[in-house]
DRENDO-1510 file (C-alpha; in Angstrom, 1 decimal, always signed):
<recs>
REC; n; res; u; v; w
REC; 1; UNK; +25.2; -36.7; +5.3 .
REC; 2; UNK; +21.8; -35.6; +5.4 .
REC; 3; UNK; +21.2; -35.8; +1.7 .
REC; 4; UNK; +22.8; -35.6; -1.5 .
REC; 5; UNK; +22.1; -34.0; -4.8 .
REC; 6; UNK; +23.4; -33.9; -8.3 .
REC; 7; UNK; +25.8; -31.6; -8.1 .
REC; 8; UNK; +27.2; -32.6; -5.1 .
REC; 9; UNK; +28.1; -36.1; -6.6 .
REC; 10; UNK; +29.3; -34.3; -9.9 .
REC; 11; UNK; +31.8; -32.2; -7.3 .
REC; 12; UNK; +32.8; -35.3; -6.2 .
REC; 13; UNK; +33.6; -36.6; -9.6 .
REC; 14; UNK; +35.6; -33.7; -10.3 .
REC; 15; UNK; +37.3; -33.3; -7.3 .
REC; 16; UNK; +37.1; -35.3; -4.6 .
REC; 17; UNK; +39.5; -33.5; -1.8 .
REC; 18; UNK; +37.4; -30.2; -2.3 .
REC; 19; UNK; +33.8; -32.3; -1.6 .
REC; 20; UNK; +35.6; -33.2; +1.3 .
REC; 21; UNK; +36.5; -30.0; +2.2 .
REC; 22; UNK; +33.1; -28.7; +1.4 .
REC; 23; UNK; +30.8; -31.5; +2.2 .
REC; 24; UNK; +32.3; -33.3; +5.0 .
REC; 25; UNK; +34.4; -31.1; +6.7 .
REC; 26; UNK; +32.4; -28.1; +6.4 .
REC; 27; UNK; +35.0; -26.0; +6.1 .
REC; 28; UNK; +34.4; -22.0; +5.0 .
REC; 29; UNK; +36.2; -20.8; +1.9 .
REC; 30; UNK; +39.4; -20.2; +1.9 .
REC; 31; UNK; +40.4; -18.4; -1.8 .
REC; 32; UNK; +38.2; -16.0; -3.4 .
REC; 33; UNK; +36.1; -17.3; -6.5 .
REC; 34; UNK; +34.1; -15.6; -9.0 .
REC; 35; UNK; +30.5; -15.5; -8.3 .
REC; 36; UNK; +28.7; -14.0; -11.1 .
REC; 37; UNK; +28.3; -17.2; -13.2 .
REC; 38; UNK; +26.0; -18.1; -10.0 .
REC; 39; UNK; +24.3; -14.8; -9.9 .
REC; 40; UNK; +23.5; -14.5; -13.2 .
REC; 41; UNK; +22.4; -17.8; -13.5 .
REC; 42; UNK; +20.0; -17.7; -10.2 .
REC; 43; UNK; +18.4; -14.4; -11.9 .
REC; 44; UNK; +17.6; -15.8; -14.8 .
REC; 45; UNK; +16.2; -18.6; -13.3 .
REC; 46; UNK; +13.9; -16.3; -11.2 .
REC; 47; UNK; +12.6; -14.9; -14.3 .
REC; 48; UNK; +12.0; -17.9; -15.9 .
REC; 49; UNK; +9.9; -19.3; -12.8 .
REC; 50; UNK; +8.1; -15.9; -12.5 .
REC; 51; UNK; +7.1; -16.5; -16.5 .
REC; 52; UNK; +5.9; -20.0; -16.0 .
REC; 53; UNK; +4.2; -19.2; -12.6 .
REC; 54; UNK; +2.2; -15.8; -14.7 .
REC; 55; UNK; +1.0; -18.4; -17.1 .
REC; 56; UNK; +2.8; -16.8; -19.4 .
REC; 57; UNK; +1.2; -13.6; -18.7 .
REC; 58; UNK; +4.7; -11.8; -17.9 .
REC; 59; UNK; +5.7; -10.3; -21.0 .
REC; 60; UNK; +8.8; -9.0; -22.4 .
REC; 61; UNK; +9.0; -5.7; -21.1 .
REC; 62; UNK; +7.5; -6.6; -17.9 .
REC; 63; UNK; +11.0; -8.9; -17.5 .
REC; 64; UNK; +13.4; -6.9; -18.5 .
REC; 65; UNK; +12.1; -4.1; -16.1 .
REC; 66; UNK; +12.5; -6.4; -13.3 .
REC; 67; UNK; +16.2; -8.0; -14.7 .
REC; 68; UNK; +16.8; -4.5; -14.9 .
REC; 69; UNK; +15.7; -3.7; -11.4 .
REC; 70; UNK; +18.2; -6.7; -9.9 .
REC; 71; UNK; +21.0; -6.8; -12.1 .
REC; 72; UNK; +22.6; -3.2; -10.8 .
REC; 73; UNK; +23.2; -5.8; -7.6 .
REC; 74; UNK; +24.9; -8.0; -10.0 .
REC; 75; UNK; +27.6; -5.5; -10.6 .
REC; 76; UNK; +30.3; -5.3; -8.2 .
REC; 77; UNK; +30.8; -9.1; -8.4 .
REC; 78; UNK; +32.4; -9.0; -12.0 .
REC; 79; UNK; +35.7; -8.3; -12.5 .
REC; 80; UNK; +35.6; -5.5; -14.9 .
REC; 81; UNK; +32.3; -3.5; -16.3 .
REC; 82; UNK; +32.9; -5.0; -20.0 .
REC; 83; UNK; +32.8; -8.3; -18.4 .
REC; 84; UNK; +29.0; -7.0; -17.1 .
REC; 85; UNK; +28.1; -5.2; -20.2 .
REC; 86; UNK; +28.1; -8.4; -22.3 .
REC; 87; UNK; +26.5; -10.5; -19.4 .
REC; 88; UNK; +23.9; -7.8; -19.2 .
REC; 89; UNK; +23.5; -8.1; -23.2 .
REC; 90; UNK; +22.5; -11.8; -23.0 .
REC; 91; UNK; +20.5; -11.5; -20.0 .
REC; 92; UNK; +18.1; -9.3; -22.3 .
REC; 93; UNK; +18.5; -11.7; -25.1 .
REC; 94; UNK; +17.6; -14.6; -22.9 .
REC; 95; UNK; +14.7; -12.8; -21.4 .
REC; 96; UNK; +13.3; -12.3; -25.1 .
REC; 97; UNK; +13.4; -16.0; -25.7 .
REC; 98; UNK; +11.8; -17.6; -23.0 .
REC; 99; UNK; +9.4; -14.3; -22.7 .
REC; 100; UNK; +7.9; -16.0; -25.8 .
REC; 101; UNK; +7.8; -19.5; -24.0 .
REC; 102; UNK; +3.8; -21.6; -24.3 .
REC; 103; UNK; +3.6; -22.6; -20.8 .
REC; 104; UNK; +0.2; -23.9; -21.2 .
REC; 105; UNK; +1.8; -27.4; -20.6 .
REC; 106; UNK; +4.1; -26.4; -17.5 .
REC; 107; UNK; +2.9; -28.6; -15.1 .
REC; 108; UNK; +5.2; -27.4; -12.0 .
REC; 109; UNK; +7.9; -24.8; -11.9 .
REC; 110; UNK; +11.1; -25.1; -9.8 .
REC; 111; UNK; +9.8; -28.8; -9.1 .
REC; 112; UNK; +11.5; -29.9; -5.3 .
REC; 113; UNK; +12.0; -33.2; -4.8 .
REC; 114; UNK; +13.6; -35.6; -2.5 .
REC; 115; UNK; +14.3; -38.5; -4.3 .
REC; 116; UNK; +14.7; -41.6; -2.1 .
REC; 117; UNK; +17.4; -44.4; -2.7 .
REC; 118; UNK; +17.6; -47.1; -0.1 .
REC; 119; UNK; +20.3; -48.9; +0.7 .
REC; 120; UNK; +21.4; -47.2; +3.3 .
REC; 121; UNK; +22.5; -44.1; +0.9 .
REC; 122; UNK; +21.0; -40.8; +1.2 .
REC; 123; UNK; +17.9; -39.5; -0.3 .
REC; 124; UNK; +18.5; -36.9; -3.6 .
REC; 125; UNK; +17.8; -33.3; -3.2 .
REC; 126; UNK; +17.1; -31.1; -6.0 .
REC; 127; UNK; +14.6; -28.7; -8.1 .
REC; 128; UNK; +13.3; -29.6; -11.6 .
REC; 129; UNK; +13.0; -26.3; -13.5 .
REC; 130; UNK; +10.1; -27.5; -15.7 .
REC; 131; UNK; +7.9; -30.7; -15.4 .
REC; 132; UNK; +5.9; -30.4; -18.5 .
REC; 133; UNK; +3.4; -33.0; -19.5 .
REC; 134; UNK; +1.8; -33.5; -23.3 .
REC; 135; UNK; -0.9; -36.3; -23.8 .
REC; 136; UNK; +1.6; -36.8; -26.9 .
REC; 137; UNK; +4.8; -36.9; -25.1 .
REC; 138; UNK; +4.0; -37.7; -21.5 .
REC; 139; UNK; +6.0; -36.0; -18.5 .
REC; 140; UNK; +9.3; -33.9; -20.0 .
REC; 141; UNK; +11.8; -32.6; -17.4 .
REC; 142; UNK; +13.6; -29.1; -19.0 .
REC; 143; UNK; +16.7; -28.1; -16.9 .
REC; 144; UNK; +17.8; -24.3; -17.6 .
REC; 145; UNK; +21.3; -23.4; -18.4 .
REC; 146; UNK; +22.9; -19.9; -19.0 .
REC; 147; UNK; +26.4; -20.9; -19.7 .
REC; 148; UNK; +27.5; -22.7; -23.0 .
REC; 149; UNK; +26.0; -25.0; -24.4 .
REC; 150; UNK; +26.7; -28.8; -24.5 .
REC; 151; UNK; +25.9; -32.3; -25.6 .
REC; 152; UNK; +22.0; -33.6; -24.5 .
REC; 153; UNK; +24.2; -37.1; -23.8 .
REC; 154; UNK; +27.2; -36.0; -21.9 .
REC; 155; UNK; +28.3; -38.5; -19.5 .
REC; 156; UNK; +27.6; -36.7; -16.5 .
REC; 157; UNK; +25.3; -34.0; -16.9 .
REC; 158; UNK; +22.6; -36.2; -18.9 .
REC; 159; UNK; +22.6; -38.2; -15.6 .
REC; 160; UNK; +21.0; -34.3; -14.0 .
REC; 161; UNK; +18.0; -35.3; -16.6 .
REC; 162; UNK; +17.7; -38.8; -15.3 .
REC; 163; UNK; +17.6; -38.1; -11.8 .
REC; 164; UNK; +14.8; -35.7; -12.7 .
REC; 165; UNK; +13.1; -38.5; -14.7 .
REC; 166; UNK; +13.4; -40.6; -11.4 .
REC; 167; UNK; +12.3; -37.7; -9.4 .
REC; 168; UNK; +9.2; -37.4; -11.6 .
REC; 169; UNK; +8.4; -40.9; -11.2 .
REC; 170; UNK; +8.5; -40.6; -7.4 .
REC; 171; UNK; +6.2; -37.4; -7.2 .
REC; 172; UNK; +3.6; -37.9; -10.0 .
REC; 173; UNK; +4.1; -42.2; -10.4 .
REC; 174; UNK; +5.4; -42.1; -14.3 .
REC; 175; UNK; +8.7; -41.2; -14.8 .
REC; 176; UNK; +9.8; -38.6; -17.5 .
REC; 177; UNK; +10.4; -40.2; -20.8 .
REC; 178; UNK; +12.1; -37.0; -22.3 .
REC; 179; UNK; +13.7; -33.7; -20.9 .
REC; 180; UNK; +15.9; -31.2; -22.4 .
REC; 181; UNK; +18.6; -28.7; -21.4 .
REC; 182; UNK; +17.1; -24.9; -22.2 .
REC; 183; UNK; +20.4; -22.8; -23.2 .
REC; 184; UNK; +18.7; -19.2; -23.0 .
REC; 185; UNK; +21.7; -17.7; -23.8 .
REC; 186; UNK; +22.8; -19.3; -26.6 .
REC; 187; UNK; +19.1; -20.0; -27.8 .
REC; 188; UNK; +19.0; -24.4; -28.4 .
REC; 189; UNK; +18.1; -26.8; -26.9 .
REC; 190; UNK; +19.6; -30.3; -26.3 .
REC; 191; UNK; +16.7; -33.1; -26.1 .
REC; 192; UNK; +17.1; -36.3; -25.1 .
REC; 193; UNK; +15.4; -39.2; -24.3 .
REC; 194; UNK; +16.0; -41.2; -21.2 .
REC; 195; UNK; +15.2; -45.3; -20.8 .
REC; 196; UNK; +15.1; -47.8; -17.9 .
REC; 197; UNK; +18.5; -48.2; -18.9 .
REC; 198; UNK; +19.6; -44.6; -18.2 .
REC; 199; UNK; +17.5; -44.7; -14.9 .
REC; 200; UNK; +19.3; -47.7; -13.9 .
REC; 201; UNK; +22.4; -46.9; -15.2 .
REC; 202; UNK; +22.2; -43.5; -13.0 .
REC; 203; UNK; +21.2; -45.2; -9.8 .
REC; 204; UNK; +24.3; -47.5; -10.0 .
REC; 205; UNK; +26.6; -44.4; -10.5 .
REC; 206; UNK; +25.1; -43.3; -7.1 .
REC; 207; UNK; +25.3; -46.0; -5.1 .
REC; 208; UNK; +28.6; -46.6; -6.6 .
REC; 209; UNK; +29.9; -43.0; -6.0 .
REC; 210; UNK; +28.1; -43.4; -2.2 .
REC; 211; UNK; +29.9; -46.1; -1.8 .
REC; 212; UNK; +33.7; -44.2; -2.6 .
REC; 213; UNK; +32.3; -41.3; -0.1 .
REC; 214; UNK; +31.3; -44.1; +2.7 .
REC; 215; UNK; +35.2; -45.3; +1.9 .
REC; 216; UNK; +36.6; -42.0; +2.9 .
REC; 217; UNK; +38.3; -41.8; -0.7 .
REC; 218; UNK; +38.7; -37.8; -1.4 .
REC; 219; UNK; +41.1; -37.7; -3.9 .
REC; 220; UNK; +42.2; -34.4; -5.3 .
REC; 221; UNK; +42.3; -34.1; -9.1 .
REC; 222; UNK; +44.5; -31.3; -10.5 .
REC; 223; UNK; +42.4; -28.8; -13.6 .
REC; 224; UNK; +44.9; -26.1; -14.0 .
REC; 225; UNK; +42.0; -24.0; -15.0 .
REC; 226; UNK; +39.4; -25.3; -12.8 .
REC; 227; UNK; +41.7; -25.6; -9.3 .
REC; 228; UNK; +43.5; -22.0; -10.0 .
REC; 229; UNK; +40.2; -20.4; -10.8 .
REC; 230; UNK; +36.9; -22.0; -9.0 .
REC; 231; UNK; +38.7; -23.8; -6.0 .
REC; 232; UNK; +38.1; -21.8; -2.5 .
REC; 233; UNK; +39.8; -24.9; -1.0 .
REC; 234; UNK; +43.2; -24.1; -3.3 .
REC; 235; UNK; +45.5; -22.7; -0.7 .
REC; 236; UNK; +45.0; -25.5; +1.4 .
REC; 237; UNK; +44.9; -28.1; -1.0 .
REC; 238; UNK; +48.7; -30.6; -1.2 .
REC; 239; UNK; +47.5; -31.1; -5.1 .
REC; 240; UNK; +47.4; -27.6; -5.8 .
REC; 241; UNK; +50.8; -27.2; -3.5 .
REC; 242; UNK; +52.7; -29.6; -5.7 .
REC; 243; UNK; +51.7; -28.6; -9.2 .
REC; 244; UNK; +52.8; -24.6; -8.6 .
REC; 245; UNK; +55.7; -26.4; -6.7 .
REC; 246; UNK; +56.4; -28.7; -10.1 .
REC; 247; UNK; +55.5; -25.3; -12.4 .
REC; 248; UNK; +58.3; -23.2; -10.6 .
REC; 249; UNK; +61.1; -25.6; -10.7 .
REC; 250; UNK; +60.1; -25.8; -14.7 .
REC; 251; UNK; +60.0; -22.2; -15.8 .
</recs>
C-alpha cells in the first residue's frame, strides 16, 4: 500500500472486510450509497479554502453566489428535494459563519502532507484544513466538519487532530499544541489540546492497526445502519448475508 491516511485506518476500525474490499482488493462498488453527505461536504470545504486563500476578502454574498452557482449540481444526488432544501438552508447558514472568519492568522489552507512513519509502515496522506499560528498559542490545526457535531476527545476522531499535530511538526519543525473541529453547520467548535502523550499514543494505534492489515485480518463488523446504508461492498459481504439471513428466520 502506497500510503495510508486517517480515514482509511478509521475504515479499517469500523469495518475491516470492506477496507479489504476497498483498499486491498480494489474492487469497484457494488451497492449504491448516498453521496451527498460527500458533495456537500467537499463544497463547503471549497468555500472555506477560497475564503482563507482571499484573505478574507470573499465576502458573504460573494460565497453564496458561487454555492449557489454549484449546488444546482448537487441536486440529483439527494433522494428527495426536501432532503436538498434543508441541505441547501445550512449551506447558506454555514457560508454566513465562516464568511465572518479573521484569517489574518491562517497560515496554510488545505495543508498536504505526507507524514512519514518508519518501521516499515506506510507514510500518512492527508490535508490539514487550517494551520493557524498565534505568537500566544503557537501552531493550531482546525479540521472542518458539516455533519453533527461531536466530542473534541472522541477516541478516534481526536486521533484526525493528532495526526495533524504530527503533520505540522514534520512540515514547519513544532508540532501543533491545539486544533479544533469547525462544525459550520451547527455553528461550535470542539477544542482540544493534544500532548506528547496523544502523539505517542496515535503513532502506536497505527503501527498497531498496520500491523492487523500486514496480518491479513479483515474482519467484517455488522452496523445495521451503517452496513444496510453506506456499504457498496454489502451484497457481497457473508456478514451482511447472515444477519438478513438471521432477520428473516426472526420476523
Amino acid at each position: 500500500m502506497e500510503y495510508l491516511s486517517f480515514s482509511r485506518l478509521s475504515l479499517y476500525e469500523t469495518c475491516g472486510l470492506r477496507f479489504y474490499y476497498e483498499y486491498v482488493q480494489q474492487l469497484e462498488p457494488f451497492d449504491p450509497v448516498p453521496t451527498y453527505h460527500a458533495s456537500f461536504g467537499k463544497l463547503l470545504h471549497s468555500l472555506y479554502e477560497a475564503h482563507a486563500n482571499s484573505g478574507g476578502e470573499l465576502d458573504f454574498a460573494e460565497l453564496k453566489s458561487e454555492f449557489d452557482e454549484q449546488f444546482p449540481q448537487l441536486v440529483p444526488e439527494f433522494p428527495e428535494r426536501s432532503v436538498a432544501v434543508g441541505f441547501y438552508k445550512s449551506g447558506i447558514q454555514a457560508i454566513f459563519r465562516f464568511s465572518r472568519y479573521r484569517v489574518e492568522d491562517v497560515l496554510a489552507s488545505e495543508q498536504e502532507f505526507l507524514l512519514p512513519m518508519g518501521n516499515g509502515v506506510p507514510p500518512i496522506k492527508g490535508f490539514i484544513d487550517r494551520v493557524i499560528y498565534t505568537d500566544s498559542h503557537g501552531y493550531i490545526v482546525a479540521d472542518l466538519k458539516t455533519g453533527k457535531p461531536f466530542s473534541g476527545r472522541h477516541p478516534v476522531k481526536f486521533k484526525q487532530l493528532v495526526i495533524y499535530s504530527l503533520a505540522c511538526e514534520h512540515i514547519y519543525g513544532v508540532p501543533a499544541q491545539s486544533g479544533y473541529f469547525d462544525f459550520v453547520v451547527n455553528g461550535s467548535r470542539e477544542w482540544v489540546n493534544v500532548k506528547d502523550e496523544d502523539r505517542r499514543n496515535a503513532q502506536d494505534w497505527v503501527f498497531s492497526l498496520w500491523k492487523k492489515i500486514q496480518g491479513e485480518l479483515f474482519e467484517p463488523h455488522y452496523s445495521p445502519g451503517f452496513c444496510t446504508a453506506y456499504c457498496p461492498y454489502r451484497s457481497i459481504c457473508p456478514a451482511f448475508a447472515k444477519a438478513n439471513a438471521n432477520a428473516a428466520i426472526y420476523s
